[in-house]
N, C-alpha and C positions, 0 to 999 in steps of 0.2 A: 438864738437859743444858746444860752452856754450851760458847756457840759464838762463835768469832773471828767479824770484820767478814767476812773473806774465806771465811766457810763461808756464811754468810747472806746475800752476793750473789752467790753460783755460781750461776750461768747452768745453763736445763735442760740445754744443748749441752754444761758439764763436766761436768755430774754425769753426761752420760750417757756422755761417754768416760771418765769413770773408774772406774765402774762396767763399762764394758766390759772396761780394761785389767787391771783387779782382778781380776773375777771372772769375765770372758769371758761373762757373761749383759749383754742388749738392755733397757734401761730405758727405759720408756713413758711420756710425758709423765703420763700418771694415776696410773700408778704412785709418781712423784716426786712429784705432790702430794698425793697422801691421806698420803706419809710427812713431808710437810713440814707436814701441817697434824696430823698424830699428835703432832709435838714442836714445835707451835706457832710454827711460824714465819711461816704464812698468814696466820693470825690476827690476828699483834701488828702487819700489814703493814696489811689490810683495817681493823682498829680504827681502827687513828691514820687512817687516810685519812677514814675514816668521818665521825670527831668533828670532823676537821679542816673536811668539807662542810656538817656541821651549825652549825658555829657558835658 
């Protein structure tokens, strides 16, 4: 799945009014992240910070 720059720093706070305005369903911070880490987007954020403290 590829994603714009502007899809990958949406803020919980858009995702979750757009997700409201969309679909009129309440998006839970948990929610948005087990789907942001299902398509990898946690991930590739956590890695690079990772390698970046290691050295």
């Amino acid at each position: 799945m590829d994603l714009t720059a502007a899809e990958k720093k949406a803020s919980y706070e858009k995702i979750k009014a757009y997700v409201l305005k969309k679909l009129g369903l309440k998006a839970s911070n948990r929610y948005i992240a087990q789907v942001k880490r299902k398509c990898g987007i946690i991930y590739a954020w956590y890695n690079t910070r990772r390698m970046q403290q290691n050295g």
